[in-house]
N, C-alpha and C positions, 0 to 999 in steps of 0.2 A: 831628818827623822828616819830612824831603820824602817825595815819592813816591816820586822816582828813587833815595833811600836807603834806600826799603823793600823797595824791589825789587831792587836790587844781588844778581846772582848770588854774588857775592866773600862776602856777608853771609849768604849762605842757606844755601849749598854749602861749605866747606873743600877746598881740593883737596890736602890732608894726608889729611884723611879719608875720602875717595877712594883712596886707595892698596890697604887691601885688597881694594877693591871689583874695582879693574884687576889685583891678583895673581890674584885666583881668577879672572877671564877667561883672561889667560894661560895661566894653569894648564889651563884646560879647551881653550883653544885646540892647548896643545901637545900635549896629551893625544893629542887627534883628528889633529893633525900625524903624530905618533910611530906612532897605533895604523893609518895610512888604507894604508899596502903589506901590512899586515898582513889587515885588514879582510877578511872574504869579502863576494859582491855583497850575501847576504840577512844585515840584522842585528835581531836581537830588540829590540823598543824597546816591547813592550808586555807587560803580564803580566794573568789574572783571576784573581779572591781565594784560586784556589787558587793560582796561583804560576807557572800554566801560560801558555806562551807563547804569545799570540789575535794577536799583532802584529807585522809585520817592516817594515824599511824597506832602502831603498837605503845605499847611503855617504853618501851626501849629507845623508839622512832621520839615518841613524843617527849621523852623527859630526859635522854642520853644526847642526843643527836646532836644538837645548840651549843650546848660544854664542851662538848667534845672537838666540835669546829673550831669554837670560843679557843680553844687550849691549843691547837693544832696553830689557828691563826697570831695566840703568843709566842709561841714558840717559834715562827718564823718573822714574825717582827725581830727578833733576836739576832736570830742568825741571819735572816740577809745582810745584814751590815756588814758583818765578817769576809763572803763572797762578794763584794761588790768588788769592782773596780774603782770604783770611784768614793771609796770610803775615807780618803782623808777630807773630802767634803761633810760629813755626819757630824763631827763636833761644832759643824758652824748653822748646824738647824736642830741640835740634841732636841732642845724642847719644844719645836714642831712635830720631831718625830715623836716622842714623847705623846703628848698630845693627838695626835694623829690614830695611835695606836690603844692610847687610852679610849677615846671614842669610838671606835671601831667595836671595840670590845662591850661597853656598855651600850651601845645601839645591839648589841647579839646580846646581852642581859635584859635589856629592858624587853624586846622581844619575846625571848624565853618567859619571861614573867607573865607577857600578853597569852601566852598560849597557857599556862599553869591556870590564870586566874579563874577559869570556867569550874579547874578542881577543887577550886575553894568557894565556888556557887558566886562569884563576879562575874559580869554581863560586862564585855568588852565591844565595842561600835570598833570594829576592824577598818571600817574605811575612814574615819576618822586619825586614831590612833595610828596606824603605819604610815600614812603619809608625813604624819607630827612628827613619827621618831626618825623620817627620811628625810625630813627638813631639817629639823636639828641639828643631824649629823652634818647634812650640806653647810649649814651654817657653821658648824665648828670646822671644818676640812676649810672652808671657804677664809676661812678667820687668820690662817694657819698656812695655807697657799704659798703665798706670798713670800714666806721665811727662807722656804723650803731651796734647798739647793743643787746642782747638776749631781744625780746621781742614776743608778741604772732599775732601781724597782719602785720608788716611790716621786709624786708626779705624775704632771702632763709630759709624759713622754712621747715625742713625736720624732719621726726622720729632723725636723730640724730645733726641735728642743735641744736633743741631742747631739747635735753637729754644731751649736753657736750658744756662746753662753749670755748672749745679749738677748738669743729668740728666747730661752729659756727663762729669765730672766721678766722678761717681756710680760711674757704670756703665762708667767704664774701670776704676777700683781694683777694681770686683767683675770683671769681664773676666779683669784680668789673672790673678786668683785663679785663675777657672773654665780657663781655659787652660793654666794651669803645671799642674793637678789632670787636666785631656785628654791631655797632653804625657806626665805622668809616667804615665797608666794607659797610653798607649798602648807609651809603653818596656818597662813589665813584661808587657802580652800578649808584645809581640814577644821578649821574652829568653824568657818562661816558657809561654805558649802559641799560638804562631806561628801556627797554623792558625785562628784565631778575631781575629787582633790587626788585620786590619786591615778588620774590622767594627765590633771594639772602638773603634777607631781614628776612623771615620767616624761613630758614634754620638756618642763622646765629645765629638767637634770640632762637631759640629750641636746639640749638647744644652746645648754653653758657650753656642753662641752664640744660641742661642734664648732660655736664661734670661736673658744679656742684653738681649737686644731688649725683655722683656716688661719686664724691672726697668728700660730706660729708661723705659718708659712712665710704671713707676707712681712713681718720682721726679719725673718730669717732673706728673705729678698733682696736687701735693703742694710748688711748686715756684715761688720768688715771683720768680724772674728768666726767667719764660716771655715770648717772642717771638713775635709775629704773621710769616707767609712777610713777604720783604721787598717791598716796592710794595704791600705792604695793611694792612687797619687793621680792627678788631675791628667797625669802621662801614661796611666796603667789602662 
């Protein structure tokens, strides 16, 4: 396979599968369309763990800001595959990444909606609600894990994910365990004890990925397709 067929955007990206990617922009664009004559100057865009409003922004802040990350964060879904090094791996997780990136995006849509719905006079329970949409996401990323294959931006990338493809391997199928099990505790704090869930929530999501990290290690230990960094040599 040339180079210039490995790199082929056309090969890495589907622009089929891009479609929901650009409906949820839309959607959040129109959103902020529809809500900005409504909008007062000050809009809520920040909350602390009790749920209390510590943060406001402008129109701009409140109703640009999200779309804008949203689109910025499309748009490099795209092209990192291009620069990777390790982009002849991408056709063999297309629809994890796929997926991956569609959620990402609608976890920053549904968001943006939580922050609009006050301009349409909807009463949002923010400690509730952000933990739900932070679990989900875990849940869907968590689902997805697993597919996923040695590459250089997306992953549990650790010094020995990336040096062994049995640690990497390893420790995405235990990942995606430890994150569907963060995802789904974090949905039951937030249905069943909202005031606690999105500590519950930030523990959960630090504690998958910490056992991760150590369990790449000790795969990576134990592990006969181990890799020196590249340019060196176990004699350099």
């Amino acid at each position: 396979m040339s180079e210039r067929t490995i790199s082929s955007p056309a090969r890495l990206v589907s622009p089929m599968t891009e479609l929901p990617s650009w409906a949820l922009l839309a959607i959040m664009y129109s959103a902020s369309a529809v809500a900005w004559p409504r909008a007062a100057q000050r809009i809520a865009v920040h909350w602390n763990i009790h749920g209390q409003i510590d943060g406001y922004g402008g129109r701009v802040t409140g109703l640009l800001v999200l779309p804008l990350v949203a689109t910025g964060l499309c748009l490099l879904f795209r092209w990192l595959p291009r620069i990777d090094p390790g982009r002849t791996n991408y056709p063999s997780f297309a629809r994890a990444h796929d997926v991956l990136r569609t959620a990402a995006l609608a976890f920053m849509a549904a968001l943006h909606l939580l922050i609009l719905a006050p301009v349409f006079g909807h009463r949002v329970r923010m400690t509730s609600a952000i933990p739900a949409l932070v679990g989900a996401l875990l849940v869907v990323i968590g689902a997805v894990m697993g597919k996923v294959r040695p590459n250089w931006f997306f992953g549990i990338r650790t010094p020995w994910t990336l040096s062994s493809k049995t640690a990497w391997i390893r420790t995405h199928r235990l990942g995606g365990w430890l994150f569907v099990a963060a995802g789904a505790l974090a949905l039951v704090t937030a249905a069943a004890v909202p005031r606690v869930a999105l500590v519950a929530t930030v523990a959960s999501a630090l504690g998958a990925a910490l056992v991760a990290v150590i369990y790449s290690y000790v795969v990576w230990r134990h592990a006969d397709d181990r890799l020196p960094p590249a340019g060196t040599s176990p004699a350099d």
